[in-house]
C-alpha positions as CSV (number, residue, x, y, z in Angstrom):
1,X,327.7,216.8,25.7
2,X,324.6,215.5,26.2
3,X,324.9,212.4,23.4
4,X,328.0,211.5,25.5
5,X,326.0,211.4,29.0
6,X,323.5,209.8,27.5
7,X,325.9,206.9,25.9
8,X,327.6,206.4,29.0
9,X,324.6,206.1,31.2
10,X,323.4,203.7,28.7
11,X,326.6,201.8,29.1
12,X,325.9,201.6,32.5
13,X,322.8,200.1,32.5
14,X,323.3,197.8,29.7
15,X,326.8,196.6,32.2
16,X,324.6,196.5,35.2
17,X,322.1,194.0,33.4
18,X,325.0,191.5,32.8
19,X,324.2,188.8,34.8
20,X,326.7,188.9,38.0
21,X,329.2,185.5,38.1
22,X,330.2,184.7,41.3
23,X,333.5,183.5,41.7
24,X,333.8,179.8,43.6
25,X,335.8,179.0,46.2
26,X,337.9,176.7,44.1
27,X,338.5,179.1,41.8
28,X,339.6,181.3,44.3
29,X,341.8,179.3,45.6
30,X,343.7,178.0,42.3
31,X,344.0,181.7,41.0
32,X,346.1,181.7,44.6
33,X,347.7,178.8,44.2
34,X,349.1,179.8,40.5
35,X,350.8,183.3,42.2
36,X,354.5,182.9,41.9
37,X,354.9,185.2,44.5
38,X,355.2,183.6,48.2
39,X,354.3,186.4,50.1
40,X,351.8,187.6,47.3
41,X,350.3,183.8,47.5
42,X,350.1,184.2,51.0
43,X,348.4,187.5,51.1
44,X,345.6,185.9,48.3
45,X,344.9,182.9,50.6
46,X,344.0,185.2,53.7
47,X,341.9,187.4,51.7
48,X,340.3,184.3,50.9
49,X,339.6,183.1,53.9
50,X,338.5,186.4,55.3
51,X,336.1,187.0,52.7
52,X,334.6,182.8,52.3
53,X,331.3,184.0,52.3
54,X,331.4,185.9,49.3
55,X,332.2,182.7,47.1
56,X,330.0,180.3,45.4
57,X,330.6,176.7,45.7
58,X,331.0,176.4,49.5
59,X,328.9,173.7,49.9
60,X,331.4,171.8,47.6
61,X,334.6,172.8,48.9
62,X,333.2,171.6,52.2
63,X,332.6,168.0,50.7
64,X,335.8,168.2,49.2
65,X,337.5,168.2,52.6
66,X,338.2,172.2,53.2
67,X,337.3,173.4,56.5
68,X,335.1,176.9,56.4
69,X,336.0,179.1,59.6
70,X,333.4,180.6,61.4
71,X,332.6,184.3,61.1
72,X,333.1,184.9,64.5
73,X,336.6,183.5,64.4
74,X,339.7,185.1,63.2
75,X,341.8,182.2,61.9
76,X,343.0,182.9,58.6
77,X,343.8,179.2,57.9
78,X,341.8,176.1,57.5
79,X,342.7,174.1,61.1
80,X,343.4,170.6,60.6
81,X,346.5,171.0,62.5
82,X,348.1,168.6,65.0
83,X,347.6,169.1,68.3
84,X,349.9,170.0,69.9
85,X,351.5,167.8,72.5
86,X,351.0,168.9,76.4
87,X,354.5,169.3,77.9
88,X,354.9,166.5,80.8
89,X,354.4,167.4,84.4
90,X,358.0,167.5,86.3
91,X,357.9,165.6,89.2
92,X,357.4,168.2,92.1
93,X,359.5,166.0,94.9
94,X,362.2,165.8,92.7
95,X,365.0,168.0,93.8
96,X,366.3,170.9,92.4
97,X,369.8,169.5,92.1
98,X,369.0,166.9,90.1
99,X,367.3,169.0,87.4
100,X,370.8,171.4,87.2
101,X,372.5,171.3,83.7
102,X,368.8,170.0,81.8
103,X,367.1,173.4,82.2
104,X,368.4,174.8,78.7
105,X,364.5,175.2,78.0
106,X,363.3,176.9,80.7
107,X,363.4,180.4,82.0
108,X,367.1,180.9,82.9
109,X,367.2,183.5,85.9
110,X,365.3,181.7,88.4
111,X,367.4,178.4,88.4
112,X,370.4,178.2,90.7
113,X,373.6,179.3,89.5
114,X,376.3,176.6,91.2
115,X,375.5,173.1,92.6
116,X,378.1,171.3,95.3
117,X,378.0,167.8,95.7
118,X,380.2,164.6,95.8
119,X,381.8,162.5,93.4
120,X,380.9,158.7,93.9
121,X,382.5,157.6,90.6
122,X,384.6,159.9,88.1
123,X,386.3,157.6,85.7
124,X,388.4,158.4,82.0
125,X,387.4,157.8,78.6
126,X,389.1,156.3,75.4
127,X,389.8,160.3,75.1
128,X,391.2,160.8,78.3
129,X,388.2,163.2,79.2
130,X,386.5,162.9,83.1
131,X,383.1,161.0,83.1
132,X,381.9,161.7,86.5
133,X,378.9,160.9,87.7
134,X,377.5,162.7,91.6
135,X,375.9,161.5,94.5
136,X,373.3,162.7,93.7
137,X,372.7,160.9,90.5
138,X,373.6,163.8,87.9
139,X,376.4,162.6,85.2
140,X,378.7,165.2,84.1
141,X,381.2,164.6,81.0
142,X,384.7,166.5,80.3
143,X,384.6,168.0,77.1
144,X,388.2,170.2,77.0
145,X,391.1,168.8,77.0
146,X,392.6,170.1,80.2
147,X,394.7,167.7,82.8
148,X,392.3,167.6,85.8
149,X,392.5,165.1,88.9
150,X,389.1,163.7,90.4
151,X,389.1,161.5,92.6
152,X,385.9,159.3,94.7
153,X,384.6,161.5,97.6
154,X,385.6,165.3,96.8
155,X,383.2,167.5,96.9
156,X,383.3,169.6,93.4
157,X,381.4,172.4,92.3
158,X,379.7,172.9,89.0
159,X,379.0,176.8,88.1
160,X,376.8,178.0,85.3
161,X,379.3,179.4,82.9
162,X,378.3,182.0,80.1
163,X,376.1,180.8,76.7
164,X,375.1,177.6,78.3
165,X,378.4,176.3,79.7
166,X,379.6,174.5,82.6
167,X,382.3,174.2,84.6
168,X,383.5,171.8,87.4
169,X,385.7,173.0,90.0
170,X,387.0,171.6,93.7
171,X,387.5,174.3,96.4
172,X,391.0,173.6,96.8
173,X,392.4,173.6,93.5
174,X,392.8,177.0,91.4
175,X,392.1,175.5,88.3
176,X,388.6,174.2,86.3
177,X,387.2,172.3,83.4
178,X,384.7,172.1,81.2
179,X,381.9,170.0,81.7
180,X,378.3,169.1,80.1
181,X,375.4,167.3,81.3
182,X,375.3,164.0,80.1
183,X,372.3,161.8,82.4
């Protein structure tokens, strides 16, 4: 019992004296690179990062064109990303009717549910669908099939119809059609 404590703590110490190799960064990063595994790959590139100072070679991968995050930060990938493009001011004096039937990005329960206005030009295509365009500059087009009769200077209604659809009605006719924002 002894011998074998003895032989292993010799082991030990003769395992400690091997001179340490450090892995570099490189390396690191091509062990990841040949995982087959996506998710496994993915995993192996954020413990990378996480740990970058524990690698040798820094300096190099730096030269190479690899960006080394700060400690303090927490990305867990290298940022030479695009930035990404500010979304344009809407003009504020613009009215709300004229933004009805483009807001299919924005936050759906605060914008209007119907708009009224006037037709000042509904005219047929090679189809025989409406294209009508409003006074106040909006350009709706037909797309059913249904027989419909518009004519310059009614007043119709559009109404916010269920999973982004619109429909075009006048107040003294029981019937509708289907319309989409075109301009």
């Amino acid at each position: 019992m002894k011998y074998r404590v003895a032989i292993l703590c010799a082991g030990m110490m003769g395992l400690a004296a091997l001179p340490a190799q450090a892995e570099t960064l490189a390396g690191a990063l091509k062990k990841c690179k040949a995982e087959d595994n996506s998710l496994q790959r993915l995993v192996c590139y954020d413990r990378v990062v996480k740990n970058m100072q524990q690698y040798s070679g820094l300096d190099e991968a730096v030269k190479q064109g690899y960006t080394v995050p700060s400690a303090s930060s927490n990305a867990t990938t290298a940022s030479k990303a695009a930035p990404v493009p500010a979304k344009p001011a809407q003009n504020a004096s613009a009215p709300k009717d004229t933004e009805f039937g483009l807001e299919h990005k924005e936050n759906q329960e605060a914008l209007p549910q119907t708009m009224t206005a006037s037709v000042s030009k509904a005219e047929k295509t090679a189809r025989g669908q409406y294209l009508i365009t409003l006074d106040n500059g909006t350009v709706w087009r037909q797309t059913d099939n249904e027989r419909y009769r518009i004519k310059t200077g009614e007043t119709v209604t559009i109404e916010r119809g269920m999973l982004g659809a619109f429909y075009l009605s006048k107040a003294e006719a029981n019937r509708r059609i289907k319309v989409r924002r075109v301009d």
